[in-house]
Structures are given as structure tokens and as C-alpha cells.
ROMIGU-424636 format. One record per residue (C-alpha): x, y, z; residue in one letter; residue number from 0. Coordinates in steps of 0.001 Angstrom, whole numbers, plus 500000, padded with zeros to 6 digits. Layout:
<east:X	north:Y	up:Z	doba:A	martor:NUM>
...
END
This chain:
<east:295494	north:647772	up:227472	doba:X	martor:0>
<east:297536	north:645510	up:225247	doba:X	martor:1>
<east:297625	north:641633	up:225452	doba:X	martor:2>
<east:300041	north:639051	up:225805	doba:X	martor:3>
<east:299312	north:638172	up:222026	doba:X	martor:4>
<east:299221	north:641839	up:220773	doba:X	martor:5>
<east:302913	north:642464	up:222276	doba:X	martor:6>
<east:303996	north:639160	up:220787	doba:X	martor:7>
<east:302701	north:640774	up:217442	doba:X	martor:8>
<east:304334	north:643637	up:218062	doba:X	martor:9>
<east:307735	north:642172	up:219186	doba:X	martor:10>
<east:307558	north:639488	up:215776	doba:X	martor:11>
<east:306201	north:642332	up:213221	doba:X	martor:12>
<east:308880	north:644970	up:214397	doba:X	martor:13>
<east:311800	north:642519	up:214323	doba:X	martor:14>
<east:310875	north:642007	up:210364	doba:X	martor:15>
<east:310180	north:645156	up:209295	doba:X	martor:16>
<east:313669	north:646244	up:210480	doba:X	martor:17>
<east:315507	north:643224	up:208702	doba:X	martor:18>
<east:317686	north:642565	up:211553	doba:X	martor:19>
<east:318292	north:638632	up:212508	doba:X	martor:20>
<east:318265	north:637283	up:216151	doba:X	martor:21>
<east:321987	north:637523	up:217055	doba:X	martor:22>
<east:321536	north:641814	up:215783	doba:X	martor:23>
<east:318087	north:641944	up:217647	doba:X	martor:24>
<east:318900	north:640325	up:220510	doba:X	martor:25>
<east:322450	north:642277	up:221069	doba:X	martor:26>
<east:320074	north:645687	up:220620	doba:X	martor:27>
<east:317451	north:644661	up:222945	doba:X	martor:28>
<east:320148	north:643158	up:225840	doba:X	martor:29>
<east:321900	north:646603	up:225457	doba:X	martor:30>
<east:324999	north:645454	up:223722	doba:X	martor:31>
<east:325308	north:641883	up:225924	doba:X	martor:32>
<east:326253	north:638823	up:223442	doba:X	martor:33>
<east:323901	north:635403	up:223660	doba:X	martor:34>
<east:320335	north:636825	up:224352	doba:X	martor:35>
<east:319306	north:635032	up:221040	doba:X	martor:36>
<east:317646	north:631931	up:222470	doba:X	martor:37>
<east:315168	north:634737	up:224420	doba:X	martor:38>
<east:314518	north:636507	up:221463	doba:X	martor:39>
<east:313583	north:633127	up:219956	doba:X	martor:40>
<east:311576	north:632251	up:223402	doba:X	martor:41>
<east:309108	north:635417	up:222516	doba:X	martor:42>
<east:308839	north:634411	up:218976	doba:X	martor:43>
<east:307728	north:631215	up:219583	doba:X	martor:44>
<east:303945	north:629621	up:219439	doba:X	martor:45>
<east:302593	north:630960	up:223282	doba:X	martor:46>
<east:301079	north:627799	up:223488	doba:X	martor:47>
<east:304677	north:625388	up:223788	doba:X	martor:48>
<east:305590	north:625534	up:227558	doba:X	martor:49>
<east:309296	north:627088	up:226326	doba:X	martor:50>
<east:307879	north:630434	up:225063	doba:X	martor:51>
<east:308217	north:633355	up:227096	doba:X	martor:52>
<east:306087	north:636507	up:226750	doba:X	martor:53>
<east:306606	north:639916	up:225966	doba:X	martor:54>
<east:307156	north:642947	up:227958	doba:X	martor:55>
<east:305562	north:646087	up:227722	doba:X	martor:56>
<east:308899	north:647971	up:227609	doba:X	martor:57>
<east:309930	north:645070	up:225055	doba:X	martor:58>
<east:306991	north:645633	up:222644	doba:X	martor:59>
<east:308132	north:649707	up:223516	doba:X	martor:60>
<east:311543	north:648756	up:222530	doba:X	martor:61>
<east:310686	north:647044	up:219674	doba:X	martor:62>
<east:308253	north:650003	up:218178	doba:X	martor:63>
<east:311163	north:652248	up:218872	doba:X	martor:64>
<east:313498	north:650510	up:216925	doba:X	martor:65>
<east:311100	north:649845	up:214125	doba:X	martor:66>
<east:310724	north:653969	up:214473	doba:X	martor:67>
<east:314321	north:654490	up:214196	doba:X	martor:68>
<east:314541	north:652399	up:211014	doba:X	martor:69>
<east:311626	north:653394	up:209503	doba:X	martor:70>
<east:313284	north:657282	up:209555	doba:X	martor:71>
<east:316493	north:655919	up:208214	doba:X	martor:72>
<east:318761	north:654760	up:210539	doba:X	martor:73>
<east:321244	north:652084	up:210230	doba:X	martor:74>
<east:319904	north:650078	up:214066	doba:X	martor:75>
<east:323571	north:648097	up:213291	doba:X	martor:76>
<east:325200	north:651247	up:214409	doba:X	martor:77>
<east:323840	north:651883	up:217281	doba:X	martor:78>
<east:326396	north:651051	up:220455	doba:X	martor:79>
<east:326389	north:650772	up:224113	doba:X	martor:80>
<east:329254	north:651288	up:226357	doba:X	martor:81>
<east:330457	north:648344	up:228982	doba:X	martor:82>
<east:327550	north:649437	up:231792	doba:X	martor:83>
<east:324629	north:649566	up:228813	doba:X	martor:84>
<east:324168	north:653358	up:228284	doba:X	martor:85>
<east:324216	north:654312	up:224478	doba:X	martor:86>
<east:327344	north:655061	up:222734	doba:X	martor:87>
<east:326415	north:657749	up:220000	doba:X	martor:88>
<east:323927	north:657669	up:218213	doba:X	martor:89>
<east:323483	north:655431	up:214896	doba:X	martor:90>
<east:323508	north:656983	up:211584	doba:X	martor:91>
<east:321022	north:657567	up:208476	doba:X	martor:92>
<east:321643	north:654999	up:205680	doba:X	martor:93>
<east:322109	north:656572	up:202445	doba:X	martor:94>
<east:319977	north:657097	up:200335	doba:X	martor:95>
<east:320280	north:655120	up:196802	doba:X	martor:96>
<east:320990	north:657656	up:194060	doba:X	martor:97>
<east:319146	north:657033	up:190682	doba:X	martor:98>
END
């Protein structure tokens, strides 16, 4: 069973690896919904200052997901939701840089 800290890891390590900032992260994880930065921040922060907020398990699932989805190739920027939160599509591959 995973830990407070290990989803916190999770949460933090998949956010880098995908390269995407708060405001992109936080839009993706609030399906589409502006402002959830400050949260995103929350469940970055040291667990030990009384404003940090923990991780879900479908957050850290969220998280690995996304981190799946760019680690295949996708472009996460692409992927939209429509006014009630469902996906919109479905995000495309980046190209691939030509030597």
C-alpha cells in the first residue's frame, strides 16, 4: 500500500518528467477548470508546513498516467475537456526531430 510520502513522490517526480508548469498541470488534473495552481503547489510542498495538502491515490494514478502518455509521445498540452470535464479528443504524438 502506498504512503502519503510515496504519492507525494509520485505526484512531484511525474509533474517533472513531463515538463509541464503548474498553471498546464493543474488545468490537466482539474479537468480543464482554470486556478487549481495554488493546490498543485499545496501537494508539492514540504508535508511538514501546516498549508500542504496530500496526495490522492487517483492523483498519484493521474499523475503516472500522464507521465505514461508523455513518455509514449504525446503532446499532454493537447489534450482537452469539454464544459462538463469529459475529454475532448485525444492529444497528439509530438514529432519526432529529424536528423
Amino acid at each position: 500500500m502506498s504512503t502519503k510520502e510515496d504519492r507525494r513522490e509520485i505526484y512531484i517526480q511525474c509533474r517533472k518528467r513531463t515538463g509541464l508548469n503548474d498553471i498546464q498541470w493543474a488545468k490537466l488534473m482539474n479537468l480543464g477548470a482554470k486556478g487549481g495552481e495554488r493546490e498543485v503547489h499545496k501537494k508539492e510542498r514540504d508535508p511538514s508546513k501546516p498549508s500542504s495538502r496530500g496526495v490522492s491515490m487517483p492523483e498519484a494514478l493521474a499523475a503516472q498516467l500522464l507521465d505514461f502518455l508523455h513518455e509514449e509521445g504525446y503532446n499532454l498540452l493537447d489534450i482537452g475537456f469539454t464544459e462538463d470535464g469529459r475529454l475532448d479528443g485525444k492529444p497528439s504524438k509530438r514529432k519526432k526531430p529529424t536528423c
